[in-house]
C-alpha positions in Angstrom: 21.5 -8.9 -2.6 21.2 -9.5 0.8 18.4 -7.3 3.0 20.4 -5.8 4.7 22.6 -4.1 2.7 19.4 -2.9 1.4 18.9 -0.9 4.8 16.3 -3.9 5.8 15.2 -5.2 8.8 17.5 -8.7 8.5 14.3 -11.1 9.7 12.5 -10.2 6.0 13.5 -12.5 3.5 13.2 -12.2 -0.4 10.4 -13.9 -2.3 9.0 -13.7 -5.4 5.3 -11.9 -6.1 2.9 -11.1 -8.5 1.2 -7.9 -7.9 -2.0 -8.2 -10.1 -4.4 -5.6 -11.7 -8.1 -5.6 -12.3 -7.7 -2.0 -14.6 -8.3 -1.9 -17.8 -5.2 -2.0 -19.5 -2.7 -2.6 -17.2 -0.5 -5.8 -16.6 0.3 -7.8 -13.6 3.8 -6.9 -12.1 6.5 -9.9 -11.5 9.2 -9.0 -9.1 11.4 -10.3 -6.6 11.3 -8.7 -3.4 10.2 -8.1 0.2 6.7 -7.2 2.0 7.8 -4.1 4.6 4.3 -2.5 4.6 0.7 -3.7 4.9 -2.5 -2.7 6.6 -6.3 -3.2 5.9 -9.2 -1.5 6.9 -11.6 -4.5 7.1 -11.7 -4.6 10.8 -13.2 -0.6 11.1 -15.6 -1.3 7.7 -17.3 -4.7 9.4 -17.7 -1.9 12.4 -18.9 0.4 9.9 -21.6 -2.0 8.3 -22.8 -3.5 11.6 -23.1 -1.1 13.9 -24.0 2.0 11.1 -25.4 -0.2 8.1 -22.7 1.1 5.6 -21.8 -0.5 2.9 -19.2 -3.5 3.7 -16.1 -2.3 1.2 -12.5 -2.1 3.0 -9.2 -1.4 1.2 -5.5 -3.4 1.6 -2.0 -1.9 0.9 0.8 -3.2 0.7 4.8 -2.1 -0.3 7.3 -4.1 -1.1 11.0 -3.5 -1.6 12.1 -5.1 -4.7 15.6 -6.8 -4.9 16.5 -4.0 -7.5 16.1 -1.3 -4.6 13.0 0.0 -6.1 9.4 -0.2 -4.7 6.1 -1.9 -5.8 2.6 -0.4 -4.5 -0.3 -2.7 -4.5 -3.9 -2.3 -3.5 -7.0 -4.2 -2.9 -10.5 -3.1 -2.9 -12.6 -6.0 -1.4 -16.5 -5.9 -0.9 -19.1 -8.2 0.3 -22.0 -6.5 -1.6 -24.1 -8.6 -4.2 -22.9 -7.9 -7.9 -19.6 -6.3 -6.9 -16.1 -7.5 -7.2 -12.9 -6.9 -5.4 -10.8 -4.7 -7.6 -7.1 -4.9 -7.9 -4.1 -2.5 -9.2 -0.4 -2.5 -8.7 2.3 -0.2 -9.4 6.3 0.4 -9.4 7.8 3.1 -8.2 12.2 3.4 -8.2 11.8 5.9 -5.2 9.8 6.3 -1.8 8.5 9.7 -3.0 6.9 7.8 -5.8 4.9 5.5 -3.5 3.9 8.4 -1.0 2.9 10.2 -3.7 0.4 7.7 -5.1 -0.5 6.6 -1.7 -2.3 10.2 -1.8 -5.8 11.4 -2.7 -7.8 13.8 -3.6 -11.4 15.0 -2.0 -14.5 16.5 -3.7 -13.3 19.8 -3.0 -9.4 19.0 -4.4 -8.0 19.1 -0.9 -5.1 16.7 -0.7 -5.4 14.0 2.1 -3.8 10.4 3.2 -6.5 7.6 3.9 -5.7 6.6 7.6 -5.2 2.8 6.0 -2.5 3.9 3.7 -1.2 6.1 6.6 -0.6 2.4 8.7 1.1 1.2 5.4 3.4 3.7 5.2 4.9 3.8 8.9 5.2 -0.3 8.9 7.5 0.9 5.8 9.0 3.1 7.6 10.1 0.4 10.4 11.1 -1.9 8.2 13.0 -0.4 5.4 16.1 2.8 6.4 15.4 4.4 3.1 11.6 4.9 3.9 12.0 6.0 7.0 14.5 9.1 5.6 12.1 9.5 3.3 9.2 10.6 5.4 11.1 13.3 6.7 10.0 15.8 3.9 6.4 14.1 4.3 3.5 15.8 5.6 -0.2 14.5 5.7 -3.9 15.3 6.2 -5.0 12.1 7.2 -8.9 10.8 7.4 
């Protein structure tokens, strides 16, 4: 299938991934598709750990459109602290309220909110793929 008739910007081209997963449990994913979302928050936690002396743990998404029209989700969890280990977990979603929906967390308090990194994730999705983009119009965030 070619891009796009998939509603895809026509400079991304298909390639084939494997999304990988450090949980318990859980497989890696194989699928054929293309990278339309990605952002990290490395640059804002080095910041973070030089300037304030946090802890120096950042986070990568990144969405893919599969060649099936669905979606894969995949995040990273690096850190540079002694006796940790970047953590890894992927998942598939057929529709973009799947993704935004597990793109989503939660506080202490239960109060619903969009991590500014996954927020970055989500509108490079959105310029990339039609079908995201219509699918943010229902969206609304609390982002931190």
């Amino acid at each position: 299938m070619m891009t796009e008739d998939m509603g895809l910007d026509t400079e991304l081209e298909m390639q084939d991934y494997v999304a990988k997963t450090t949980r318990r449990g859980e497989f890696p994913i194989s699928f054929r598709g293309v990278l339309i979302g990605e952002a990290s928050s490395e640059e804002s936690a080095r910041y973070r750990a030089d300037e304030h002396g946090d802890l120096l743990r950042w986070t990568v998404i990144r969405i893919y459109r599969t060649e099936g029209g669905g979606y894969v989700l995949t995040g990273e969890g690096h850190t540079e602290e002694p006796g940790e280990s970047t953590r890894y977990w992927a998942l598939a979603s057929e529709t973009v309220d799947g993704v935004l929906e597990n793109l989503h967390r939660f506080d202490r308090d239960g109060v619903r909110f969009l991590p500014y990194v996954h927020k970055q994730a989500i509108e490079m999705a959105a310029t990339n793929d039609s079908a995201f983009q219509t699918g943010l119009g229902n969206f609304t965030q609390d982002v931190r």
